[in-house]
C-alpha positions in Angstrom: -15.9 53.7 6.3 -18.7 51.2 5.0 -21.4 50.7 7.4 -23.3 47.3 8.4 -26.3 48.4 6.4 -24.2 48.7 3.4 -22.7 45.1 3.8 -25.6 43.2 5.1 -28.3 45.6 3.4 -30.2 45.9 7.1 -29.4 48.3 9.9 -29.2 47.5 13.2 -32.2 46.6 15.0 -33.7 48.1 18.3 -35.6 45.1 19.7 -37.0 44.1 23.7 -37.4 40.2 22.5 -34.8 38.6 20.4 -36.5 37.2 16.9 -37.7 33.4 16.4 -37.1 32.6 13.0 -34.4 31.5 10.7 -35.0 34.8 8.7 -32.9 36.7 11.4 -29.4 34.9 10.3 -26.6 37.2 9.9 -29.2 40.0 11.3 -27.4 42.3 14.3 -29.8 44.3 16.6 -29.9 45.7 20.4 -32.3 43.6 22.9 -33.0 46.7 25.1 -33.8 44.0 27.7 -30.4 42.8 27.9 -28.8 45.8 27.1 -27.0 43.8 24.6 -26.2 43.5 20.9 -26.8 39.9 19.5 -27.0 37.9 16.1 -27.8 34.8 15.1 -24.9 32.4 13.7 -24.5 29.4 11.5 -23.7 26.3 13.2 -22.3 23.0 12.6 -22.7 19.8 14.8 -23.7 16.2 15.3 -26.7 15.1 17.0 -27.3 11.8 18.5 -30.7 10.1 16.7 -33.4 7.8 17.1 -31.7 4.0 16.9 -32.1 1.6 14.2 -34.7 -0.8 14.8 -32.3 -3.9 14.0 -28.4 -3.5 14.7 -26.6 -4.6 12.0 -22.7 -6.2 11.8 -21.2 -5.1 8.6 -22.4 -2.7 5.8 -25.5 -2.4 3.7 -26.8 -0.1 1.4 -28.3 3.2 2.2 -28.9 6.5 0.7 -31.8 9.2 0.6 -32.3 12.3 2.5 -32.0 13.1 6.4 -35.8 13.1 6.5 -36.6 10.2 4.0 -33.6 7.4 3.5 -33.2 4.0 3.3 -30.6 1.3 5.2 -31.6 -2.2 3.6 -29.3 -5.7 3.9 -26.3 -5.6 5.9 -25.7 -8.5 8.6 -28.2 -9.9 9.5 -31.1 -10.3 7.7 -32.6 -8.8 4.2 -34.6 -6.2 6.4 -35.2 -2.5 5.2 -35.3 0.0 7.4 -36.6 3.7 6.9 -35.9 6.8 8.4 -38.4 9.9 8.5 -36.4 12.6 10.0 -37.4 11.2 13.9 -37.6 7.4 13.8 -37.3 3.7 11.9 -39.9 1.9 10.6 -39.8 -1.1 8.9 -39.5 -1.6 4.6 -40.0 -4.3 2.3 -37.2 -6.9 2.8 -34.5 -7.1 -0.1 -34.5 -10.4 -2.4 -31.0 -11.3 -2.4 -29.3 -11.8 1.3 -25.8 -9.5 1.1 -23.7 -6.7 2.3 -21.1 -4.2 1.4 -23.2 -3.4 -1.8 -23.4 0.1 -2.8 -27.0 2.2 -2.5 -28.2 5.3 -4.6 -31.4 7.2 -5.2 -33.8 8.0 -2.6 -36.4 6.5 -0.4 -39.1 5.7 -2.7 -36.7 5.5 -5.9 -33.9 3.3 -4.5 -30.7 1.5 -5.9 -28.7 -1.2 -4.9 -26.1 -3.0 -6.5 -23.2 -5.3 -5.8 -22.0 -6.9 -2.5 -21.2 -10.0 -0.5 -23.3 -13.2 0.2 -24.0 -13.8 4.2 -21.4 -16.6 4.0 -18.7 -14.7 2.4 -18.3 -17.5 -0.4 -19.5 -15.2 -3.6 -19.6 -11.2 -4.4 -22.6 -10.4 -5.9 -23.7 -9.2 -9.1 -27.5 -8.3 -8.8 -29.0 -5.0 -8.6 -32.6 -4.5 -7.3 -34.6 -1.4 -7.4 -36.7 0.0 -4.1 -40.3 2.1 -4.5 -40.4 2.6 -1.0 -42.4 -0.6 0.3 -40.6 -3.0 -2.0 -37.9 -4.4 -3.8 -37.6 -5.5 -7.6 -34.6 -7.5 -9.0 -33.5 -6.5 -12.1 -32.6 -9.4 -14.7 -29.7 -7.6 -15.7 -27.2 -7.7 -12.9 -23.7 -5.5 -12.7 -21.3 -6.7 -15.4 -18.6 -7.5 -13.2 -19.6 -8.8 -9.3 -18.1 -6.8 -6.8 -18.1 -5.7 -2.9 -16.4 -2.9 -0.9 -18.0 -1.1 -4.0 -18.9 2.8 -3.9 -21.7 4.4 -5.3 -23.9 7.2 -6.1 -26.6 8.7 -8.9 -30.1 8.0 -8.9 -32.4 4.9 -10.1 -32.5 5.5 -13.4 -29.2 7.1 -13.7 -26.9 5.3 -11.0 -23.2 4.7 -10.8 -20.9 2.2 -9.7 -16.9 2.1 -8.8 -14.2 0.1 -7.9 -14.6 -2.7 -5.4 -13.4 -6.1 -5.3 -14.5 -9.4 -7.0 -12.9 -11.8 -5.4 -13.8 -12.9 -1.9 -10.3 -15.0 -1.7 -7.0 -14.0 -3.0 -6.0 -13.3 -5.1 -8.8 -10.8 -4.7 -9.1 -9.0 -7.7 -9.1 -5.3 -6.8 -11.4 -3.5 -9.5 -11.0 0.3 -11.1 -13.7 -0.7 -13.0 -16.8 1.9 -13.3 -20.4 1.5 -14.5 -23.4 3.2 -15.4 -26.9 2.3 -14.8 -29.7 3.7 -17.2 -32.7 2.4 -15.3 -32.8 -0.9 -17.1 -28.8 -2.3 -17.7 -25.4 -1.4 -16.7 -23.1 -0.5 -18.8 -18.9 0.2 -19.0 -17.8 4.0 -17.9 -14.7 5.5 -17.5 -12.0 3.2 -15.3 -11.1 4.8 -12.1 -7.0 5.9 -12.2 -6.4 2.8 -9.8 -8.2 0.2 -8.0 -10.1 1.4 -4.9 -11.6 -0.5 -2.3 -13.8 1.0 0.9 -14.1 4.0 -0.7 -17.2 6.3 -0.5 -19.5 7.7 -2.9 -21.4 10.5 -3.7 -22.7 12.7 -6.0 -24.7 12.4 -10.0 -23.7 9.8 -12.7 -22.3 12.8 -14.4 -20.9 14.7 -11.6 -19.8 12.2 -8.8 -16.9 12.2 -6.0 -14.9 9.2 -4.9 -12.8 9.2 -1.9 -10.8 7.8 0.7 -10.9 4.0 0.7 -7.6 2.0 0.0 -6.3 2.4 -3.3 -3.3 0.3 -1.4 -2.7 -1.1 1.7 -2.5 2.0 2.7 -5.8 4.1 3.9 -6.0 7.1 1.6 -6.4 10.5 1.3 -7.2 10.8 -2.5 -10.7 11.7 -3.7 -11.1 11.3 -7.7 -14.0 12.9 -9.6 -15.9 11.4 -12.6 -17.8 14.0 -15.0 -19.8 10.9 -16.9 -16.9 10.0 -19.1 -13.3 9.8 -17.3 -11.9 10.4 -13.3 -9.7 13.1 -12.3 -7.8 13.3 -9.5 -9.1 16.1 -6.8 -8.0 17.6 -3.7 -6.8 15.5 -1.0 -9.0 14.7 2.1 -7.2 15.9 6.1 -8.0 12.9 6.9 -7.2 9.5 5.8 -10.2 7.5 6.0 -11.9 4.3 4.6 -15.8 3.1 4.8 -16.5 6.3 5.3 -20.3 8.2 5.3 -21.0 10.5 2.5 -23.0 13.3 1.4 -23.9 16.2 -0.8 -22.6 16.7 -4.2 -19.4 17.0 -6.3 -18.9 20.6 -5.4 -20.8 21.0 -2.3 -20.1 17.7 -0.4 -19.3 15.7 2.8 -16.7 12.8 4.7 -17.5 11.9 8.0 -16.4 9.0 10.2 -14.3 6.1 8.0 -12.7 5.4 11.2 -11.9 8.7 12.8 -14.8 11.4 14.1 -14.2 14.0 12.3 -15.6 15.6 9.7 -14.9 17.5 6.2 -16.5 19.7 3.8 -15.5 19.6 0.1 -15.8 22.1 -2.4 -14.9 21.5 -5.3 -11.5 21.4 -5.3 -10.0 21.8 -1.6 -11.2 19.7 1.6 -11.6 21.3 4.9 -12.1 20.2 8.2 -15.5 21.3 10.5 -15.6 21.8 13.7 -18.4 19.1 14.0 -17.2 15.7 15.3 -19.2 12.6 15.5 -20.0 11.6 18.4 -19.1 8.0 18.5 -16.1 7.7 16.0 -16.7 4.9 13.5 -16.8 3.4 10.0 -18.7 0.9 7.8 -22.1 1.8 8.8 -23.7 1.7 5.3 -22.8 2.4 1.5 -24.1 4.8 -0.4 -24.4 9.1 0.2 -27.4 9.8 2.7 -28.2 13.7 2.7 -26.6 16.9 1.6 -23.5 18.7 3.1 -25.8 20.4 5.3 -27.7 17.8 6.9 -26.4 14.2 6.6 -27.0 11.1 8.5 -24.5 8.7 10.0 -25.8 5.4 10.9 -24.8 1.7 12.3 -21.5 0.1 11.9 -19.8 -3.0 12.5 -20.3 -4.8 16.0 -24.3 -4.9 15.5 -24.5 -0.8 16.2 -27.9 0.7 16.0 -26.2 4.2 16.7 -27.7 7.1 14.5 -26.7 10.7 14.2 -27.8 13.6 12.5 -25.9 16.4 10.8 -26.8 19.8 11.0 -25.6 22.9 9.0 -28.1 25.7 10.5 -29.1 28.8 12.4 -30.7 26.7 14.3 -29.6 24.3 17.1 -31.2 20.9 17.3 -32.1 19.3 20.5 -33.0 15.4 20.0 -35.9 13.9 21.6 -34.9 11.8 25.2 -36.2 10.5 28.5 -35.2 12.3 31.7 -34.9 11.4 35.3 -38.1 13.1 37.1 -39.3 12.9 40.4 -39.6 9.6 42.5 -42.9 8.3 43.4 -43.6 7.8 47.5 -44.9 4.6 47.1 -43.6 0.7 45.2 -46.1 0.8 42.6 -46.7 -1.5 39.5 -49.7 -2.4 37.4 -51.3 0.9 38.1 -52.9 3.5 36.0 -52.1 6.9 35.0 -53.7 10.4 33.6 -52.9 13.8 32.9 -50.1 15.8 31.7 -46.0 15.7 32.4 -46.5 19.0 34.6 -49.9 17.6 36.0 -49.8 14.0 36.6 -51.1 11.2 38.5 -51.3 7.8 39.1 -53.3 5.6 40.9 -54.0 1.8 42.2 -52.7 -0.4 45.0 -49.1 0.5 45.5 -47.5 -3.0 45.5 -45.0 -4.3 43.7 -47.5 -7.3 42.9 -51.0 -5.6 43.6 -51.2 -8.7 46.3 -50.0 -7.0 49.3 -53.0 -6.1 51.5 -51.7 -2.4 52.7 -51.7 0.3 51.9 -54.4 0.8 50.5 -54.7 2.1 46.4 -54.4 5.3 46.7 -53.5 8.3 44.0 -49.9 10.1 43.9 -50.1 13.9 41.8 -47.1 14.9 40.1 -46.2 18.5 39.3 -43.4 18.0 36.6 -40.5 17.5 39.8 -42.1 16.2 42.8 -45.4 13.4 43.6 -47.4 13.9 46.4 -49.8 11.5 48.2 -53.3 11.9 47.9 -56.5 9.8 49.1 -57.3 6.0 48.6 -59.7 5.0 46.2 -63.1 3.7 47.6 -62.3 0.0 46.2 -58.1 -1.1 46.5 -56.9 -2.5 43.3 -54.4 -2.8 40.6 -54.2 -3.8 36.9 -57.1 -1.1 36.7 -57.9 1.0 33.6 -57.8 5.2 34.4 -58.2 7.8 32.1 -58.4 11.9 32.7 -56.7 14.7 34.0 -54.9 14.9 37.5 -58.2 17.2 38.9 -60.7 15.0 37.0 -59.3 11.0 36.9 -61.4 7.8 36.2 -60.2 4.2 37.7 -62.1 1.5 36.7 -62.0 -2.3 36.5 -59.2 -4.4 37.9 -58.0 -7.2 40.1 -58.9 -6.4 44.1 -56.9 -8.8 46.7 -58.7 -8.7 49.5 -60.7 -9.2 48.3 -60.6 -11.9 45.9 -62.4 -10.2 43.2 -60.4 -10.8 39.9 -62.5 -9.2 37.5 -63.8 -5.5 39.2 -66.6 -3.8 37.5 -66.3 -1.3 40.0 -65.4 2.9 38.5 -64.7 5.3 40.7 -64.7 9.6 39.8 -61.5 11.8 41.5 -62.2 15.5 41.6 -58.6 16.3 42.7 -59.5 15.6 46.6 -61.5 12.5 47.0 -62.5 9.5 45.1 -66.4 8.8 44.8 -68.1 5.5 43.5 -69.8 5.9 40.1 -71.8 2.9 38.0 -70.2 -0.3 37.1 -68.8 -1.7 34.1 -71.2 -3.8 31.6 -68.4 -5.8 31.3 -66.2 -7.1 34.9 -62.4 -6.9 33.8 -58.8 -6.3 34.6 -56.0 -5.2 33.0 -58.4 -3.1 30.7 -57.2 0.8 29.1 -59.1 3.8 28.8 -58.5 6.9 26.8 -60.6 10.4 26.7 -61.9 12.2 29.5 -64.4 12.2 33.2 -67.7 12.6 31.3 -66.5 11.0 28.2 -64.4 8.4 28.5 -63.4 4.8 27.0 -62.9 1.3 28.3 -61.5 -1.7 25.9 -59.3 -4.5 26.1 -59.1 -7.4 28.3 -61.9 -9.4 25.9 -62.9 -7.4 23.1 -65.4 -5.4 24.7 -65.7 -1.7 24.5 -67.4 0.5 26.9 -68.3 4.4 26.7 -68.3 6.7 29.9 -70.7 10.0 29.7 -70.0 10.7 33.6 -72.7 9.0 35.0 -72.7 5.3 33.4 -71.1 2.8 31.1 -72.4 1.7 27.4 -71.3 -1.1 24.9 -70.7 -0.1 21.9 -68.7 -2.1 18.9 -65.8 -4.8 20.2 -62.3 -4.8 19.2 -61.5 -6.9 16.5 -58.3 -8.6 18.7 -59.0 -9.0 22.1 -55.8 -8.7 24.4 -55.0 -8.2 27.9 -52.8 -5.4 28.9 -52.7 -3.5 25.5 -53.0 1.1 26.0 -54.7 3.5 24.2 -54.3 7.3 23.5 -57.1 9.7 22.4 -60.5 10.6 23.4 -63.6 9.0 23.2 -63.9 9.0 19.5 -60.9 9.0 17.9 -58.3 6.6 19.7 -55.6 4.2 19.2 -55.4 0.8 20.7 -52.4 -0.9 21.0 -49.9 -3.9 22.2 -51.2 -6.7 24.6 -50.3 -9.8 26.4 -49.1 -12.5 25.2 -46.9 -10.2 23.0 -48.9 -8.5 20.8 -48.3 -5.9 18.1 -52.3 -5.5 17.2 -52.5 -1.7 16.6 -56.7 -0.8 16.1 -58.0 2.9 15.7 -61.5 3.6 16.9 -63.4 6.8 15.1 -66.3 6.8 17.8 -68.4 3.8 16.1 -66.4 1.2 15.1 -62.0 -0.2 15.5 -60.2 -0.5 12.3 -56.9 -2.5 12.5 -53.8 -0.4 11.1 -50.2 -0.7 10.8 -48.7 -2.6 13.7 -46.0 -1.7 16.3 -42.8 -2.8 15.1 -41.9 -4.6 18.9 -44.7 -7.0 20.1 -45.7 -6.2 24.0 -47.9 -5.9 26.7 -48.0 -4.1 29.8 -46.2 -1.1 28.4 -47.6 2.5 28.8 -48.7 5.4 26.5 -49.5 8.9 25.9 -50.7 10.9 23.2 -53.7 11.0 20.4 -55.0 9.0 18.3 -52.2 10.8 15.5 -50.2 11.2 17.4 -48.7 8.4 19.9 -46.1 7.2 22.0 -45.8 3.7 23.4 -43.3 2.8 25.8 -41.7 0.1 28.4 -43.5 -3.5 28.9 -42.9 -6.7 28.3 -41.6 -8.8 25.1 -41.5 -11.5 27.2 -38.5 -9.9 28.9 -38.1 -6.6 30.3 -38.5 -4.0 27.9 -37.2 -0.5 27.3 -37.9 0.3 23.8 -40.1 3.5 22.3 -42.1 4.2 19.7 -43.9 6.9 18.1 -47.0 6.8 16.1 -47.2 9.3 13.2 -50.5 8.9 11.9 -49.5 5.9 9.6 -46.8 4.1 11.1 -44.8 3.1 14.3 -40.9 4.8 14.5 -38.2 4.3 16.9 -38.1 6.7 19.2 -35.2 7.1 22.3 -35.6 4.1 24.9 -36.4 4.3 28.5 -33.5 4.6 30.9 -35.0 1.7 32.7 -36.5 -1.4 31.0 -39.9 -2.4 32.9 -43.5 -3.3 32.3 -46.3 -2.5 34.2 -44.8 0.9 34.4 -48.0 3.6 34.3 -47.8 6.9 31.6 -49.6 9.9 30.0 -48.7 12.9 28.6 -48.9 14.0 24.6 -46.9 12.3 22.3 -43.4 15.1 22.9 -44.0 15.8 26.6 -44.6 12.8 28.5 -44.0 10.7 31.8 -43.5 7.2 32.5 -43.8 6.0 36.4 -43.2 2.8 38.4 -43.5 -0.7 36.7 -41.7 -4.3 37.9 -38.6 -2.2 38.6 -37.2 0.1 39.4 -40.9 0.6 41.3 -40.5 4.0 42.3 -38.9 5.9 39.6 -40.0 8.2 37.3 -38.9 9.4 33.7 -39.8 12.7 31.6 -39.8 12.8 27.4 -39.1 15.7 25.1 -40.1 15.1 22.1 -37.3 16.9 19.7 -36.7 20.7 19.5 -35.1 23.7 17.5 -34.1 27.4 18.6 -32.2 29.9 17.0 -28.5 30.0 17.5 -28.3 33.3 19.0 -24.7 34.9 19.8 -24.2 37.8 22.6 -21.6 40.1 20.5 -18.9 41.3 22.6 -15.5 43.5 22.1 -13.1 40.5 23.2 
């Protein structure tokens, strides 16, 4: 009888903790703890993903990798729009206005080719070229305008197929295929009938058509091009059209095209996963984004954002999201927040418009479920700055009412019992943010002035370059980021203990939002655009992503935390409640083996 270690060429483990890494796929061993023999498995499923930063309304181009693509054009707008693996960011915007054209290459080597003006008068001939920040036409346009075009290759080897030319009958359904050399197009092999909607994928030399409509029909077909003539290949379970794509000729993907499911090809014979999408759609761009073990799905028609993620893995994937946590005792808005998700507080007059005269600004403490009330501060107040940890806070500034002091200098120390009064402010202020900690702390924002705390008294040192009201900061005394403020801003400065230097902005102008994080490390969340806003985003070091939004849209809401476990509290409404973040995470797919 052949034994496990002859087939897997490992014997059975004897193990108290089951392993951590991917290494152990396929492995079998005993957890004494458990009393149990376990393995870890290959998985398949969709994820849900960070949102597009614009919805789009029909088609555009896109293609790349899960963790570098691009989406560019579509309806509305020329916009590109980037993915990293976690969030969108914002590209260089494409010269000629159109959808339904057909992408290729990767993020910082892009193609695309083909489509449909905004107006639907004219298809489109002209083929620009991406180097991930912006787009160059090239003189030399396809030889024959098209839309509902596939694609697929690279940027200096790229292919087109099929499509249509005419945007009113009769339409002039196109077999036609050509090849791109990095500098012109010209004729390939013709596809064995026209196609429409299909989808692409795959090398100028080794590329996979399939689905689309061939007739008026949806089909099943897929065709496959070798870099001289098509052939006809196995036949999809599924009909679909507008489908996503990914992977290669032998080793590749369909997913959506107007049904959920998905299908792995390869080679010769289609079969359907297990994995379904989980919002069943079609259209959301052209062009193959990923490889048949992690793809991305994204947008579709009726202005969708949606994203999702494909995964092919050992391990499972668990996207980043608020939670409901714990509500606060008090209405509060305009307040101030410190410390962890586990180890929170936050702390000001609890009014819904820091004008009511009682009770008096007091601190609530937060153990990752629950708050609790604590003391009042020495001076009532809201818009305040704060700073700290739940056991070692600093409030300072703000607008007191009664009384009528608009502009508090006032700081006051919390030990994690009782406030104490500490040395004013150089500079009198409200709606200011801090960052750092008790004994080294920062104040900025309201006027351009910036302030250091050492634990006993305040210093100027070197003003923001854009003064804003209501802007937040994340980091320590010297390294921090600064950013947002009202009137809408997007003003994004990073200090390095001497001096701000203005970096990339936030992709959604606000004020009164909240933060959490470092100065690398960010996330910015809720406040006001002028309306109510729920929108995330993280900071990566460079740029601003998309990131999951709130559950509830609000400003003034108060927030700390690190940039994948964090907590957003109160705000214009709902005043009470509270929400928890997780940034995005990954375990093992471990399997109990049984006998059934």
């Amino acid at each position: 009888m052949t034994t496990y270690k002859e087939i897997f060429g490992k014997p059975v483990k004897f193990l108290s903790t089951d392993p951590t890494d991917a290494g152990a796929e396929g492995q079998v061993w005993y957890n004494s703890t458990s009393g149990t023999f376990k393995s870890v498995l290959v998985g398949v499923a969709w994820s849900s993903a960070t949102p597009l930063i614009s919805p789009v309304n029909a088609a555009g181009s896109n293609s790349g990798i899960q963790t570098a693509a691009f989406f560019a054009g579509g309806v509305p707008g020329q916009i590109t729009q980037e993915y990293n693996g976690s969030g969108w960011s914002l590209g260089g915007n494409t010269n000629t206005a159109r959808y339904r054209s057909a992408g290729a290459g990767t993020l910082t080597a892009g193609l695309m080719s083909g489509g449909i003006n905004p107006t639907n008068t004219a298809s489109q001939s002209a083929t620009e070229e991406y180097d991930g920040s912006s787009w160059t036409s090239n003189p030399t346009g396809l030889s024959t305008a098209r839309y509902f075009v596939a694609g697929s290759g690279t940027q200096t080897a790229g292919l087109i197929f099929g499509g249509r030319t005419n945007v009113s009958p009769p339409y002039g359904d196109t077999n036609a295929t050509e090849e791109y050399n990095g500098s012109s197009w010209t004729a390939g092999g013709n596809m064995p009938s026209e196609r429409i909607q299909h989808s692409g994928l795959g090398t100028q030399t080794a590329s996979l058509s399939f689905g689309g409509q061939p007739t008026p029909t949806v089909s099943t077909q897929s065709v496959e091009y070798n870099g001289t003539s098509w052939t006809i290949g196995g036949n999809l379970n599924t009909a679909r059209a507008a489908a996503g794509a990914a992977g290669s000729q032998t080793a590749g993907l369909a997913f959506g095209g107007g049904t959920g499911n998905t299908e792995d090809y390869d080679g010769s014979t289609w079969t359907t996963s297990s994995a379904t999408l989980g919002t069943s759609r079609y259209a959301g761009g052209v062009g193959p984004m990923g490889t048949n073990s992690a793809a991305l799905m994204v947008g579709s028609p009726g202005s969708s954002a949606l994203t999702e993620e494909y995964n092919k893995s050992a391990t499972v994937i668990t996207p980043a999201a608020w939670s409901s946590g714990g509500a606060l005792n008090n209405n509060r808005n305009l307040n101030s927040g410190a410390g962890t998700q586990t180890a929170g507080a936050i702390f000001g007059a609890p009014s819904t418009n820091g004008t009511t005269p009682s009770p008096a600004g007091s601190i609530e403490e937060y153990n990752g479920s629950s708050w609790t009330n604590g003391p009042n501060m020495v001076t009532k107040r809201t818009r305040l700055g704060g700073l700290g940890i739940q056991t070692a806070a600093l409030g300072f500034g703000g607008y007191s009412n009664p009384p009528n002091l608009p502009n508090q200098t006032t700081s006051e120390e919390y030990n994690g019992s009782a406030w104490t009064s500490g040395n004013p402010l150089n500079t009198g202020r409200q709606n200011v943010a801090g960052s750092g900690t008790q004994t080294a702390g920062l104040g900025f924002g309201a006027t351009t002035a910036t302030e250091q705390y050492d634990g006993t008294s305040w210093t100027s040192v070197n003003s923001l370059n854009t003064g804003r009201n209501a802007l937040r900061g994340a980091g320590t005394q010297t390294a921090t980021l600064a950013f947002g403020g009202f009137p809408a801003s997007s003003a994004t400065e990073s200090w390095n203990g001497t001096s701000w230097t203005t970096v990339n902005s936030l992709i959604t102008a606000r004020g009164f939002s909240a933060g959490a994080g470092t100065q690398t490390s960010a996330l910015n969340f809720g406040g006001v655009i002028p309306g109510n806003s729920s929108a995330t985003e993280s900071w990566d070091g460079t740029n601003w992503v998309t990131a999951p939004s709130l559950g509830s849209a609000r400003y003034g809401l108060s927030g700390d935390g690190t940039s994948s476990l964090a907590f957003a509290a109160g705000g214009n409404s709902p005043y009470t409640a509270t929400e928890e973040f997780t940034g995005e995470t990954t375990a093992l797919n471990l399997k109990t083996l049984t006998t059934s």
